[in-house]
GUPANU-609494 format. One line per 10 residues: number of its first residue (from 1); their letters; for each residue x, z, y negated of C-alpha. Coordinates in steps of 0.02 Angstrom, whole numbers, always signed. Last residue first. Layout:
<recs>
NUM	A	X:Z:Y | ...;
</recs>
This chain:
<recs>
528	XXXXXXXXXX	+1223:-308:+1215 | +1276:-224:+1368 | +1316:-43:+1403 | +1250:-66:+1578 | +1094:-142:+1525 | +1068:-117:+1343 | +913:-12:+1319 | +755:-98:+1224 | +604:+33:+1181 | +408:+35:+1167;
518	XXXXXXXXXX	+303:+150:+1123 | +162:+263:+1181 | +71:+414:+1077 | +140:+562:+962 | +141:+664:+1119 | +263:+566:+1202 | +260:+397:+1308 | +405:+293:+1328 | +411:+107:+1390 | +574:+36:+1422;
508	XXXXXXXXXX	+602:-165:+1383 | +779:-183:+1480 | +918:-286:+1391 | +1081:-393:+1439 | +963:-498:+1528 | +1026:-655:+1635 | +894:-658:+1746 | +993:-557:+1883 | +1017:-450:+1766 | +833:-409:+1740;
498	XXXXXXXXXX	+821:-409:+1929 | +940:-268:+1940 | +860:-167:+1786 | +701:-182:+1896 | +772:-122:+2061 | +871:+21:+1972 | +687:+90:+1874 | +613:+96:+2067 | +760:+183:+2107 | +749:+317:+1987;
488	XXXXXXXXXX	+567:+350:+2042 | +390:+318:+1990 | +385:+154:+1885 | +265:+30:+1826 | +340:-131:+1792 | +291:-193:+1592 | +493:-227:+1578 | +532:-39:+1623 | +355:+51:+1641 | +306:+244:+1613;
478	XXXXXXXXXX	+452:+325:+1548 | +411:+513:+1480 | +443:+624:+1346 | +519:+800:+1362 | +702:+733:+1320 | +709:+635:+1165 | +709:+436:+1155 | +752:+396:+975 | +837:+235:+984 | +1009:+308:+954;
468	XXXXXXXXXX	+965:+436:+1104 | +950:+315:+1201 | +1101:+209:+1146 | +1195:+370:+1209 | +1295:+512:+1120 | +1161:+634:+1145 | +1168:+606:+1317 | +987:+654:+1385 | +905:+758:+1492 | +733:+807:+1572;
458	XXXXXXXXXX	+653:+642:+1541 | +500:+621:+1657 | +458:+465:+1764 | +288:+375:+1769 | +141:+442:+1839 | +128:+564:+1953 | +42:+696:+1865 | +157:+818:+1837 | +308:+682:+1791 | +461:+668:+1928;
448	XXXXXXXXXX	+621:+676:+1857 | +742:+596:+1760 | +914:+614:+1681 | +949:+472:+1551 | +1125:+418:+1447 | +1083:+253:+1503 | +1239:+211:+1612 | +1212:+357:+1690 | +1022:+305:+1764 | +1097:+290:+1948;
438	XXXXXXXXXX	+1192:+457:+1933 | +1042:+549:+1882 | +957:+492:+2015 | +1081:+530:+2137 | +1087:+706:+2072 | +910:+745:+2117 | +815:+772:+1962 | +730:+963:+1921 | +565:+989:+1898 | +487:+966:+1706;
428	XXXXXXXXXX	+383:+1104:+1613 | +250:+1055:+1536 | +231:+963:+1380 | +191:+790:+1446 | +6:+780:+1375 | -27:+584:+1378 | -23:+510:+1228 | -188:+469:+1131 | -217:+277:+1078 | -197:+225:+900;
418	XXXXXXXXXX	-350:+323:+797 | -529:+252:+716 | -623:+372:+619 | -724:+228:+524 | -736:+122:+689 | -668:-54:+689 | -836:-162:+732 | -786:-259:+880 | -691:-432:+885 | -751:-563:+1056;
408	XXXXXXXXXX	-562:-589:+1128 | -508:-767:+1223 | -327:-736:+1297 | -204:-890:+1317 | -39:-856:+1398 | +136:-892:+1340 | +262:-855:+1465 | +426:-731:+1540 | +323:-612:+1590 | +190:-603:+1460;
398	XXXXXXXXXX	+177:-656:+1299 | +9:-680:+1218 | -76:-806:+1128 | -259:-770:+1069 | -400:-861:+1030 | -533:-781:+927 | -717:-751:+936 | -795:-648:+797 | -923:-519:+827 | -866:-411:+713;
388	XXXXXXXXXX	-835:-524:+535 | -609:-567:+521 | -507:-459:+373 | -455:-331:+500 | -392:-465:+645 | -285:-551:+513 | -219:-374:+409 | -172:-313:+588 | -93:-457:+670 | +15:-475:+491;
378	XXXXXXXXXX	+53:-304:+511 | +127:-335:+697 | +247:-480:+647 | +227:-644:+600 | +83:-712:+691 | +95:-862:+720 | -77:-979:+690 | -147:-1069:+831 | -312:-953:+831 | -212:-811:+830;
368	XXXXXXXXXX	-24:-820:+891 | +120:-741:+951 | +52:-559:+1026 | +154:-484:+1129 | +104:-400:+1307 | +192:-253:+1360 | +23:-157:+1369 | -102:-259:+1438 | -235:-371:+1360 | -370:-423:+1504;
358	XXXXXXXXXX	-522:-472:+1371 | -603:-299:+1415 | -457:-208:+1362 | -420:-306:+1181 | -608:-285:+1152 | -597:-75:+1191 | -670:-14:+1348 | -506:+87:+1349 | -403:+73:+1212 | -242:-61:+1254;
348	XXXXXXXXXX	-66:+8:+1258 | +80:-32:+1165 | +21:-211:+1131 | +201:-301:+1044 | +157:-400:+891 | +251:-557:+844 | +427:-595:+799 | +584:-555:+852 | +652:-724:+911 | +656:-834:+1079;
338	XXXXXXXXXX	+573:-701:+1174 | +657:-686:+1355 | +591:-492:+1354 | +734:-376:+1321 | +798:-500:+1199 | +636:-488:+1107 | +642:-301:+1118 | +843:-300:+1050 | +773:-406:+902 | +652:-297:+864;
328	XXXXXXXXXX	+452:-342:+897 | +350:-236:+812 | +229:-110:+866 | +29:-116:+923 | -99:-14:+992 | -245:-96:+1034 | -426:-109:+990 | -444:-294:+927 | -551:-232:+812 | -631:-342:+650;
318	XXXXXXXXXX	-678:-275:+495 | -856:-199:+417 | -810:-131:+239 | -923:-11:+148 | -1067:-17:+15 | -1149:-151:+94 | -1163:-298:-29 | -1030:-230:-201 | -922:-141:-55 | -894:-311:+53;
308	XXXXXXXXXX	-863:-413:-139 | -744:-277:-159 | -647:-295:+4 | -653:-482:-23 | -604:-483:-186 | -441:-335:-165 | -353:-419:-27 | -328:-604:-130 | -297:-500:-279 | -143:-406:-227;
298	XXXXXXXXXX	-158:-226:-242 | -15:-179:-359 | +142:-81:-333 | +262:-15:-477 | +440:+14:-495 | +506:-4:-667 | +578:+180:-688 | +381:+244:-733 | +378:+448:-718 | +377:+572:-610;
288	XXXXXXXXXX	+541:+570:-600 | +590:+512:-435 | +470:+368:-463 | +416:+236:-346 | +236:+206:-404 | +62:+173:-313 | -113:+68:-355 | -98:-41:-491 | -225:-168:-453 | -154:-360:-446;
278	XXXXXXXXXX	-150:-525:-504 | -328:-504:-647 | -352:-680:-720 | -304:-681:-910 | -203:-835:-911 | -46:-747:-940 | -52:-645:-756 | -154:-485:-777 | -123:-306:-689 | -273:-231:-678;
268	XXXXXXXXXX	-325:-51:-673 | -357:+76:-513 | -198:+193:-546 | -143:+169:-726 | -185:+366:-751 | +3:+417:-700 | +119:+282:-760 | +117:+103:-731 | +281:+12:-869 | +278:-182:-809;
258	XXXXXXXXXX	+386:-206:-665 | +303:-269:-539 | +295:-257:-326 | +146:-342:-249 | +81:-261:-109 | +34:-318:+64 | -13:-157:+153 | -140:-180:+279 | -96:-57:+398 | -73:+86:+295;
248	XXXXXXXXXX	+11:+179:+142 | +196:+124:+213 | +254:+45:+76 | +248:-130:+148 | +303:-254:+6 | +239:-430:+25 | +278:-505:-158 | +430:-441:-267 | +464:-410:-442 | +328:-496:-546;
238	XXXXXXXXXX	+351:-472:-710 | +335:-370:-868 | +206:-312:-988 | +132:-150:-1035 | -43:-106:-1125 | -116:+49:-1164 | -346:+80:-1188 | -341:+268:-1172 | -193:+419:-1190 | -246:+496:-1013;
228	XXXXXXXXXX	-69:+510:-948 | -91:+317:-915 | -251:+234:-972 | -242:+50:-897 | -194:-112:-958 | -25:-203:-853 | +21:-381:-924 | +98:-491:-801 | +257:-631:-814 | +305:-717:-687;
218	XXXXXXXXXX	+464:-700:-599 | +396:-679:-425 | +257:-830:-410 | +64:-789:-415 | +3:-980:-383 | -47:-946:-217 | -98:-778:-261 | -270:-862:-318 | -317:-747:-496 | -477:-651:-481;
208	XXXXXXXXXX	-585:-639:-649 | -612:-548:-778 | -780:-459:-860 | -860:-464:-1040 | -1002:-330:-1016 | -1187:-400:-1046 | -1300:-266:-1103 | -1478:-255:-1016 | -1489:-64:-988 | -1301:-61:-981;
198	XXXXXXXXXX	-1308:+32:-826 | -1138:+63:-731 | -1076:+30:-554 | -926:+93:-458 | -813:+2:-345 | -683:+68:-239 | -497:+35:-166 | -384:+107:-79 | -358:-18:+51 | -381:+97:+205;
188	XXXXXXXXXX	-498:+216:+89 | -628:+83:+67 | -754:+130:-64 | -936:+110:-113 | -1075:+92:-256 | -1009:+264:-322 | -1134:+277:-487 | -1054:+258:-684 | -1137:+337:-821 | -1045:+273:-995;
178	XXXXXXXXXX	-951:+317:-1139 | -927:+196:-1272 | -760:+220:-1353 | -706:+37:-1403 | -589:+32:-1250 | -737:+60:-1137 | -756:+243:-1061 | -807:+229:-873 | -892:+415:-815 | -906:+470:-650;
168	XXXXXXXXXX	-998:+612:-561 | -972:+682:-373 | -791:+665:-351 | -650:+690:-231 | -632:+506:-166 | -642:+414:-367 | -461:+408:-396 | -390:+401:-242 | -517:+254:-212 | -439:+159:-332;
158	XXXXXXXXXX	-553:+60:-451 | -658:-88:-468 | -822:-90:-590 | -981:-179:-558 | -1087:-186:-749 | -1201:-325:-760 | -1066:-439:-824 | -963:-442:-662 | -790:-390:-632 | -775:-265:-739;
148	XXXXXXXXXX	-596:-140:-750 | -524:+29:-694 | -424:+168:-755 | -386:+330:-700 | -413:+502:-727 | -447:+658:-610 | -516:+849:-603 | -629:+864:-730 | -756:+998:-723 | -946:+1006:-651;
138	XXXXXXXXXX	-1012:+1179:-665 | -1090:+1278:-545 | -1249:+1249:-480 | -1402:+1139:-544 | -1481:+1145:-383 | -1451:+965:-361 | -1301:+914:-432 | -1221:+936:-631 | -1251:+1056:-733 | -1341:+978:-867;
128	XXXXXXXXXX	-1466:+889:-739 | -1467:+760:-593 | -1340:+621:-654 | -1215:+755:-721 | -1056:+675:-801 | -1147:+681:-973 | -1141:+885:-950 | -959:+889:-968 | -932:+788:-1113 | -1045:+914:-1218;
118	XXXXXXXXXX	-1034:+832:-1361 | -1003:+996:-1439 | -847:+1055:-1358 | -831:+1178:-1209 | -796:+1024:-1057 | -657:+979:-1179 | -616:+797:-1148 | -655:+716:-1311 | -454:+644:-1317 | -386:+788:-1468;
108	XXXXXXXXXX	-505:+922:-1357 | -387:+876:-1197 | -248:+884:-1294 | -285:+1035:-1371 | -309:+1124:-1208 | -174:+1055:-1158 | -58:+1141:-1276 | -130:+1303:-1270 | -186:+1368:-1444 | -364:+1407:-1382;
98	XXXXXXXXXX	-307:+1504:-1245 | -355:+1420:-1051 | -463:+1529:-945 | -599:+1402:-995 | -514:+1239:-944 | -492:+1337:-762 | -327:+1400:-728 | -247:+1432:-538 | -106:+1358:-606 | -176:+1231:-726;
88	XXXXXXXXXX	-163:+1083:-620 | -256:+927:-663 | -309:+785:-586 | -236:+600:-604 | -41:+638:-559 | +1:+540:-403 | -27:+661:-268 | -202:+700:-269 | -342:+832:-263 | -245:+954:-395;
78	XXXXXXXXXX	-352:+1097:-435 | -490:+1152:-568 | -541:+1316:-536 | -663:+1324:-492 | -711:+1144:-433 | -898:+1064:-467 | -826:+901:-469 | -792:+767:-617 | -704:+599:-640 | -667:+498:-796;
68	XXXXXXXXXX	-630:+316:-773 | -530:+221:-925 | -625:+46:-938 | -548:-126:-953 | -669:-277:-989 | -650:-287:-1169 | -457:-267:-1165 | -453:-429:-1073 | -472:-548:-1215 | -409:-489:-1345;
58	XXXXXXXXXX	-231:-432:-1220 | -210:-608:-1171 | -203:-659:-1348 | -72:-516:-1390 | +34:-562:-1257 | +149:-652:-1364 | +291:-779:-1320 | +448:-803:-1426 | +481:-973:-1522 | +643:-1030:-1507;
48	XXXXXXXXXX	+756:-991:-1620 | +844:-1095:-1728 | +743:-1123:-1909 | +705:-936:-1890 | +880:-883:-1877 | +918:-956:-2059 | +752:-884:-2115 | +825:-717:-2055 | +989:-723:-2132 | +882:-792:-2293;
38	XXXXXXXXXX	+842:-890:-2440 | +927:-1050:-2341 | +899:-1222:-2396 | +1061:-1196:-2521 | +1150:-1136:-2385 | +1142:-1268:-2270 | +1131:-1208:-2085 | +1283:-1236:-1971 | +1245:-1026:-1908 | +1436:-985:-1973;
28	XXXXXXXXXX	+1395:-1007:-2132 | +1220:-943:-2132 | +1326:-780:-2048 | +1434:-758:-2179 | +1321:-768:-2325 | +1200:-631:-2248 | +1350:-523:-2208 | +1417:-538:-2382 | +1224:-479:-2442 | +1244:-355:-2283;
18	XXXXXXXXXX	+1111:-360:-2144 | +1204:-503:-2086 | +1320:-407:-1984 | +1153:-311:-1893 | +1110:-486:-1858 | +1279:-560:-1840 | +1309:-412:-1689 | +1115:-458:-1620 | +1181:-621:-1568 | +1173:-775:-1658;
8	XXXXXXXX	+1154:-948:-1581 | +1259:-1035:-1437 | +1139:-1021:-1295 | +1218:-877:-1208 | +1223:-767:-1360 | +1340:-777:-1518 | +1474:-650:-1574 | +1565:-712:-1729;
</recs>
């Protein structure tokens, strides 16, 4: 008989057992008396341990989850977002659609139609039956989502990419209550919003924030949200992986889970088995289109403080260091006598920025803030963005060959704010005198002077070097070698020199392009 990896029956005596011989058989083999067995599956029963539920975690939250409608005056309706909540009918409006079209019964099946009697479309107007001031055009829907209370007079949090293109919202409760939701405020660099609804004195049951210290990979979560539109669903897994950087933006901490998020899950919980809310489901990996166990939730220790910031002001007010910022590789922190590659290196300071005023300069790396290390440079930027403007913080900096303290006063991080421009190095380049080029051989580079005399032009470049590995492309432009300023061939020599002379088998070379400044480490003679 097969048996699993604790000894008792596998599914093979199950399906075995499902014969009255089979049913004998397997009791048999199970050890349990016979004549205290009715059963196969009594016989189990007595053995197994018992297996958890999620149903009482699922009474209790269901309450507080809401599907979010969203309307615009659109025609016709397009698709405003990449991960599946609008609706693209070709160039279709709801109206244009034939009556037997699939969707169009779906969307009359779920109370969408903006043509049916209830007139779904006119409750998303909050000034009139057609919607905005001026009564023009019609609203339509154009995204889904999900969301969920955090407060019992009616605060809802959602994505932002669900909410961003629309101008009338409606949260549907999972016993079918429909209800007028206002944009309170949203955050686009954390994706997340929070709308409001009027119960005219109701009480909605609401969840709370779970502390992500106790969040553990392996643990169990339930996922409720209304994927595809279907309403109130629930899927259950674990947590996969904590920390993920995905690449959305700076502050991207996500946890990775496993539970089933599909299309429409975007801005609902994810619950750990106490009923506290882990994580919103915010992004998939899916080649399909579809869920292949690879979801990405906004971990709940990011998403109350940037909601409780929207619920006061209607916006978030970070700190700004105001400076550009890359990681430190391990090549970089050779290139620079760090001990390891960790910490963030300053590209280039804005002017007049805090980081400017306070004497940071590019080249330097950032170790520490406020005696804490800083990992790497999203950790500097998810630190300095969740501190109040006006903040003082100590910095640690490394720069030539030391640590150095540096005391910055935060600004207010401006709403359109961008990494320092690149200087324009599109024109054309004169030629390099051959002795240059022979002196910079070693690093696959030919150089000339720039047009505005700074810094040192790339006209060349071996494609077969470690330059060229590391990306540097000829057009672009080196503007210090280990934080030295440079104008000439020789004046790169002299430093690479010294830098051997310290026992470096790495120079720190700074490149500027049109995409901005950044930093690269070049083996120094083919060392390294």
């Amino acid at each position: 008989m097969l048996k699993n990896f604790n000894g008792r029956p596998s599914l093979a005596t199950v399906l075995k057992a499902s014969t009255v011989a089979g049913i004998a058989a397997a009791v048999l083999a199970t050890g349990v008396p016979l004549e205290i067995t009715r059963s196969y599956a009594e016989a189990v029963k007595v053995q197994a341990p018992a297996v958890p539920s999620f149903a009482d975690v699922v009474d209790a939250v269901s309450p507080a989850v809401v599907s979010v409608r969203v309307e615009n005056r659109v025609n016709p309706v397009s698709d405003n977002n990449n991960d599946g909540f609008s609706f693209d009918f070709n160039g279709r409006g709801f109206d244009d659609l034939p009556d037997d079209h699939p969707l169009k019964r779906f969307f009359k099946q779920f109370g969408q139609d903006p043509n049916d009697q209830q007139g779904h479309s006119r409750r998303f107007g909050q000034n009139g039956p057609n919607g905005g001031p001026g009564g023009k055009g019609r609203l339509r829907p154009v995204a889904q989502g999900s969301g969920f209370f955090i407060s019992e007079d009616g605060y809802i949090v959602t994505n932002n990419h669900v909410v961003s293109d629309g101008q009338a919202f409606v949260a549907v409760t999972n016993d079918g209550t429909e209800l007028d939701a206002k944009l309170i405020g949203k955050d686009p660099r954390t994706d997340l919003a929070v709308l409001k609804v009027d119960g005219k004195g109701k009480k909605f049951t609401y969840v709370n924030w779970a502390d992500d210290n106790n969040v553990r990979v392996g643990d169990w979560v339930v996922a409720v949200g209304n994927p595809f539109g279907l309403g109130g669903t629930v899927t259950a897994g674990i947590v996969s992986a904590r920390g993920r950087d995905i690449g959305s933006g700076p502050y991207d901490d996500y946890l990775q889970v496993d539970a089933a998020v599909n299309r429409g899950n975007s801005g609902g919980p994810t619950f750990n088995l106490s009923g506290e809310v882990v994580g919103i489901n915010t992004a998939i990996f899916s080649p399909s289109g579809g869920s292949v166990g690879i979801a990405f939730a906004i971990p709940a220790s990011t998403a109350k403080d940037v909601v409780a910031d929207l619920m006061k002001d209607g916006q978030v007010s970070r700190g700004w260091l105001g400076v550009q910022i890359q990681p430190v590789t391990k090549d970089i922190a050779e290139s620079i006598g760090l001990s390891e590659p960790s910490g963030a290196l300053v590209v280039a300071p804005q002017a007049g920025s805090p980081g400017d005023k306070a004497g940071m300069k590019a080249g330097d790396v950032v170790t520490a803030l406020n005696g804490e290390t800083i990992k790497d440079a999203r950790d500097l930027s998810r630190r300095i963005g969740a501190m109040q403007p006006g903040s003082k913080v100590e910095l640690s900096v490394w720069r030539a060959g030391k640590a150095q303290p540096l005391t910055v006063e935060l600004g207010t991080l401006p709403i359109d704010q961008k990494d320092a421009s690149a200087d324009d190095s599109n024109q054309p380049q004169q030629p390099e005198a051959p002795a240059s080029e022979k002196a910079l051989a070693d690093l696959g580079l030919t150089v000339g002077p720039s047009d505005d005399g700074k810094g040192l032009a790339i006209t060349d470049i071996d494609p077969n070097s470690d330059a060229a590995d590391k990306g540097i492309k000829e057009g672009e432009k080196i503007t210090s070698v280990n934080n030295q300023e440079v104008s000439s061939a020789d004046d790169i020599v002299k430093v690479l020199n010294q830098a051997k002379k310290d026992g470096r088998t790495r120079a720190l070379f700074q490149i500027q392009s049109n995409e901005g400044s950044r930093f690269v480490a070049l083996p120094i003679n083919g060392q390294g």
